[in-house]
Structure formats: C-alpha cells, structure tokens
C-alpha positions as CSV (number, residue, x, y, z in Angstrom):
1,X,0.0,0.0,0.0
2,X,1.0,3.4,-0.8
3,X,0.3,7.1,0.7
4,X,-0.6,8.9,-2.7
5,X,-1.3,12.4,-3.3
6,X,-3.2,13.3,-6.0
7,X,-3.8,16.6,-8.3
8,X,-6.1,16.7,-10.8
9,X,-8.5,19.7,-11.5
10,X,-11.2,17.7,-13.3
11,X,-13.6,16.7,-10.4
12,X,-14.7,13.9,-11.8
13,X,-11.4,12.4,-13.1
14,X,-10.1,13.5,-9.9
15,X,-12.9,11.1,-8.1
16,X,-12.2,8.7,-10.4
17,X,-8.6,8.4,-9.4
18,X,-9.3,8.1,-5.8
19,X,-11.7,5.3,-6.6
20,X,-9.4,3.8,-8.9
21,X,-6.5,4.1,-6.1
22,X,-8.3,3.2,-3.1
23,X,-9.4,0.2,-4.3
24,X,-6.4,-0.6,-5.4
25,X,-5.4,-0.9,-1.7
26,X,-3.7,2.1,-1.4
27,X,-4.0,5.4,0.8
28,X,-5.1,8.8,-1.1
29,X,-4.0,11.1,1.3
30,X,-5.0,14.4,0.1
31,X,-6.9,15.1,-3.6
32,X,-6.4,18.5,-4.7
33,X,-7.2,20.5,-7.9
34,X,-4.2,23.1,-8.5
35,X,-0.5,22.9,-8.4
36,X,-0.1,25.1,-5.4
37,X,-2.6,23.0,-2.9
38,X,-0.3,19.8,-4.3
39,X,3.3,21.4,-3.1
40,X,1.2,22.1,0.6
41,X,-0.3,18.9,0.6
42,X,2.7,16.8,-0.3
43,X,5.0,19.5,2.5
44,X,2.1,18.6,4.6
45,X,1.6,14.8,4.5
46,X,5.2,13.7,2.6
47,X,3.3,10.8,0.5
48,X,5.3,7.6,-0.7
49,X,4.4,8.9,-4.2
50,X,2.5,11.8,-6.1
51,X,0.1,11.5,-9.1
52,X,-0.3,14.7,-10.5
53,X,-1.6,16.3,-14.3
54,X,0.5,18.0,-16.0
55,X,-1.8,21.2,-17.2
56,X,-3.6,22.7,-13.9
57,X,-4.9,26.0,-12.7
58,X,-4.2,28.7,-13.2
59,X,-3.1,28.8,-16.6
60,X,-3.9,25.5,-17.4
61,X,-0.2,25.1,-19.1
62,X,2.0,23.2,-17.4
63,X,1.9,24.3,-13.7
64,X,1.4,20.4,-12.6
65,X,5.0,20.2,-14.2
66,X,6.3,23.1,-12.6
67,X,5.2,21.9,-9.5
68,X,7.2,18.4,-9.8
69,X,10.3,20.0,-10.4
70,X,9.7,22.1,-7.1
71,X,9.1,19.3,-5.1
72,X,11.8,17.0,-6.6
73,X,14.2,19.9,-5.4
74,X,13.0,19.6,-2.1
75,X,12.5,15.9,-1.5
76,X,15.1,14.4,-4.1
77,X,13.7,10.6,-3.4
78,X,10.1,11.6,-3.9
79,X,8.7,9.2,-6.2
80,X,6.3,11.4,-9.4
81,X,3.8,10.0,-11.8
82,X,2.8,12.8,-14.0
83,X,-0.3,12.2,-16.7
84,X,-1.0,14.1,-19.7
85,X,-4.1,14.4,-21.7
86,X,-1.9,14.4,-25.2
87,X,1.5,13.3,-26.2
88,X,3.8,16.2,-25.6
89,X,7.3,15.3,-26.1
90,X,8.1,18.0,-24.5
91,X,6.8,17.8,-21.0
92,X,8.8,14.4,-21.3
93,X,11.7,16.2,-22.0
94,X,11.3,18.1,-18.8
95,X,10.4,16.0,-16.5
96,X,13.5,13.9,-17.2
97,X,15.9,16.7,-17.9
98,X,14.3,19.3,-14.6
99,X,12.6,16.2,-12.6
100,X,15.7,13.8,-12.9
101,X,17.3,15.7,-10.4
102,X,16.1,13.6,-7.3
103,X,16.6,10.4,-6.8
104,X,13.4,8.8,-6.8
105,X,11.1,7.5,-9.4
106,X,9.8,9.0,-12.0
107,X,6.8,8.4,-14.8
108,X,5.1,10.2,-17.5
109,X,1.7,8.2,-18.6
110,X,-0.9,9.4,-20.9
111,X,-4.6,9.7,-19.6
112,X,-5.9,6.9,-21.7
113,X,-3.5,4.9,-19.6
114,X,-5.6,5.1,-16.4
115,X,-8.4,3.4,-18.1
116,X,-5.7,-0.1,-18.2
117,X,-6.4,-0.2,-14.4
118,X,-3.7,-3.5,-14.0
119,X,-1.4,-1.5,-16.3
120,X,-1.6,1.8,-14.6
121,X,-1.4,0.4,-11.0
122,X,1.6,-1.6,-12.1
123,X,3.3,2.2,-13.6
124,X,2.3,3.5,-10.0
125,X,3.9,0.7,-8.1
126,X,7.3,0.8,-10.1
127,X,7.9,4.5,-10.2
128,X,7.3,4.2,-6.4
129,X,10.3,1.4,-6.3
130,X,12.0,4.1,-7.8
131,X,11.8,3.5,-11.3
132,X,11.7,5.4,-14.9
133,X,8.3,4.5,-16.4
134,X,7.4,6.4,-19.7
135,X,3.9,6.0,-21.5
136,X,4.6,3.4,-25.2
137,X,2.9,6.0,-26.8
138,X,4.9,8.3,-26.1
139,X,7.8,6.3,-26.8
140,X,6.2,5.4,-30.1
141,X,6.0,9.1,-30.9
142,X,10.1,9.6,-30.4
143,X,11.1,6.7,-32.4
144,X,9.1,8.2,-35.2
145,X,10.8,11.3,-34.9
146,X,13.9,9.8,-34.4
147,X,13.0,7.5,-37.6
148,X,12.0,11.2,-39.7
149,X,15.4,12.1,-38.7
150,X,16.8,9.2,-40.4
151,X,19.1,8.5,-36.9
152,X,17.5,4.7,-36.4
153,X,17.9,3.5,-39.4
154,X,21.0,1.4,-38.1
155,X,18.3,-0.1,-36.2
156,X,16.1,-4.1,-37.4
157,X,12.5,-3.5,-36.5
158,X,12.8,-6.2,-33.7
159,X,15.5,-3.8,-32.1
160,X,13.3,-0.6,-32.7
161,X,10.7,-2.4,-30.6
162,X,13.1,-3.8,-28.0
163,X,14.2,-0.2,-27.4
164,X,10.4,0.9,-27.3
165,X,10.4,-1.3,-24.3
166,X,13.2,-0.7,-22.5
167,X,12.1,2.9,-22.3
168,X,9.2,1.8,-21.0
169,X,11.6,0.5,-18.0
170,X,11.0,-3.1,-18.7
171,X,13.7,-5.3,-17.5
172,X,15.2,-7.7,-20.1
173,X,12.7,-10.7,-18.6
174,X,9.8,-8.7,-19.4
175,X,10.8,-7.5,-22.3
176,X,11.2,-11.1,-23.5
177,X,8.0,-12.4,-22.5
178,X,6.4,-9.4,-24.2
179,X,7.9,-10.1,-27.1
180,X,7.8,-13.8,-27.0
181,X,11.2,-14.4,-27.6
182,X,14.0,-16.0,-25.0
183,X,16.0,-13.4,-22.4
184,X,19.4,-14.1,-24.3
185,X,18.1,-12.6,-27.5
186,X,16.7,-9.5,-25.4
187,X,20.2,-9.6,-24.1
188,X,21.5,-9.6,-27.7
189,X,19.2,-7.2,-29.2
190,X,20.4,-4.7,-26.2
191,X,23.7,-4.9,-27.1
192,X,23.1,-4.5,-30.6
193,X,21.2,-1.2,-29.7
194,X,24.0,0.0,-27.7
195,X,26.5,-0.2,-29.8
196,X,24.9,0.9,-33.1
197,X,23.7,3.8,-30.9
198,X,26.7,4.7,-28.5
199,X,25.2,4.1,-25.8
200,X,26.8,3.2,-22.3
201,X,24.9,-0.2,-21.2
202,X,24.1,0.5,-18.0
203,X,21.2,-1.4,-16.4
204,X,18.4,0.4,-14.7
205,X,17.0,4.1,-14.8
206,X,20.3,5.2,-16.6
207,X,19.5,2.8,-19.2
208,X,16.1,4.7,-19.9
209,X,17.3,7.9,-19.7
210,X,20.3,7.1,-21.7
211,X,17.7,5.6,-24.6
212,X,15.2,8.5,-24.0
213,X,18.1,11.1,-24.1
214,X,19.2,9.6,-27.2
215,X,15.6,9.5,-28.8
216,X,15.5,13.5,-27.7
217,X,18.9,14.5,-29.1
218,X,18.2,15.5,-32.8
219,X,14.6,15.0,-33.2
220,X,12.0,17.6,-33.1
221,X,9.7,18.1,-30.0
C-alpha cells in the first residue's frame, strides 16, 4: 500500500482516481485541484508517491509540471507520476531533464492509460520502487521522430521495438515475455542497440534515460 497524493483539476477524473486508487489498496491522502494546494499537501503529508496532471490551474499550461520539479528539489527521493491528456514530447523532456534531479522514481503516462487499471497500477507501483516509467505512446511518438530524422535506421524492427520497451523501464525478462522471444536474444538485441547507438549499457534508470536522451537529441519536440 502506498500514501498517494493526488492533483487533478477535473472533479470527476479526480474522483475517479481516488476510486481507482483506493481500491487498489492504497492510501489517497489528500486530492487536490491546483498545483499550489499539491506542493502544501505533499510538505504537509510527505506521501510515498505523487500522481499529478501536468496542465492545472491557473493557466492550465503546465503548472502540474512546474510543481514536480519544485518538489523534486526539495524531496530528491520523492517518487512522481505525471499524466497528460496528449503526447507532448516536451513535458517528457522536462520531467527527465528538470525532474531527474532527485533520486526517486519518475513516470510520464498518458490519460488513456488510467483506463488499463492493472497497467496503470503496475506504472504507480514501479515509479514508487524508484523507477523510470514512460507512457509506449509516447515512446512510439520519439522513435518516429527519431526515424524522420533518419538516426535509427541502423536499427532491425525487432530492435526498434526492443528499445520501445526498454524505455518503457521493462527489464530484459519482461521484455522477453512481451515479445515472445527468449532473455538471451533480449540480451543480444540490447547490445546490438547499444553499440549501433553509443550508448553506455548501463542497467536500470540510466538505461532509460540514456535511450530517451538519445531519442531527444536530434529529433523535433
């Protein structure tokens, strides 16, 4: 069980949520609507992980965003799951280049995402481990940029989608029983994908954000 605090400034996603959390089996300790009532609550209750929109009152940009990186400052191993409404690369960019800062986990799911209740509690529960957990759309959405910059073309299609993956923070088991295949070949895919991409190929979070970092260098946002 965790202690969540949520943000969301739709009331009825926001209900939702709690629903969705609580039973669930974990503790939403405060639900609030704007990015200034989540930095109290979270000073006030200091959850084991914060759910939070990106695009919240006032100016419905991205305050929810703004807010992460304030809190990451001042609790480094607080664990974030940020959700969007629509892929924006760029509030990826920001919450891995601003929110990687701190040491705790860190995820960055579409919306649509919450409706896969298994998949989304599963997100919640590894970015609270103190993972890197990034949405496969939104991972789908770099490669093709990546692809339109004509920088993964070194790439087969079975290593485009192993990388997919292990952006997606999948460990090399997973990724094999995704894919159907056996662990070595993950193993030899990865290495593949390393080298083709100079990559350093370390396990864990510095393997995402190494990938993702890679996937942000030269395309377009």
């Amino acid at each position: 069980m965790f202690r969540v605090v949520l943000a969301e400034d739709s009331v009825l996603l926001r209900a939702g949520l709690v629903e969705l959390l609580t039973s669930g089996g974990h503790e939403v300790v405060a639900a609030v609507g704007d990015a200034e009532a989540l930095v109290s609550a979270v000073d006030e209750h200091r959850p084991d992980v914060v759910v939070t929109d990106v695009r919240m009152p006032p100016g419905h940009h991205d305050e929810g965003l703004r807010a992460v990186m304030v809190l990451r400052r001042r609790y480094a191993d607080l664990p974030v799951l940020v959700l969007s409404q629509y892929v924006a690369t760029v509030y990826a960019t920001q919450l891995l280049s601003g929110g990687g800062a701190g040491t705790g986990g860190l995820g960055y799911l579409l919306k649509d995402r919450v409706g896969e209740v298994s998949e989304f509690l599963d997100a919640l529960a590894r970015v609270a481990a103190g993972h890197t957990v990034i949405d496969p759309e939104v991972v789908r959405v770099l490669l093709v940029q990546q692809a339109q910059a004509e920088t993964l073309g070194r790439l087969t299609s079975r290593e485009q989608e192993v990388l997919a993956l292990m952006a997606q923070g999948l460990n090399n088991q997973a990724i094999a029983q995704r894919l159907t295949i056996t662990e070595s070949s993950v193993v030899k895919h990865a290495s593949n994908i390393f080298m083709k991409l100079d990559l350093d190929p370390t396990d864990g979070n510095r393997r995402v954000l190494a990938v993702l970092a890679h996937l942000r260098g030269s395309g377009p946002e």
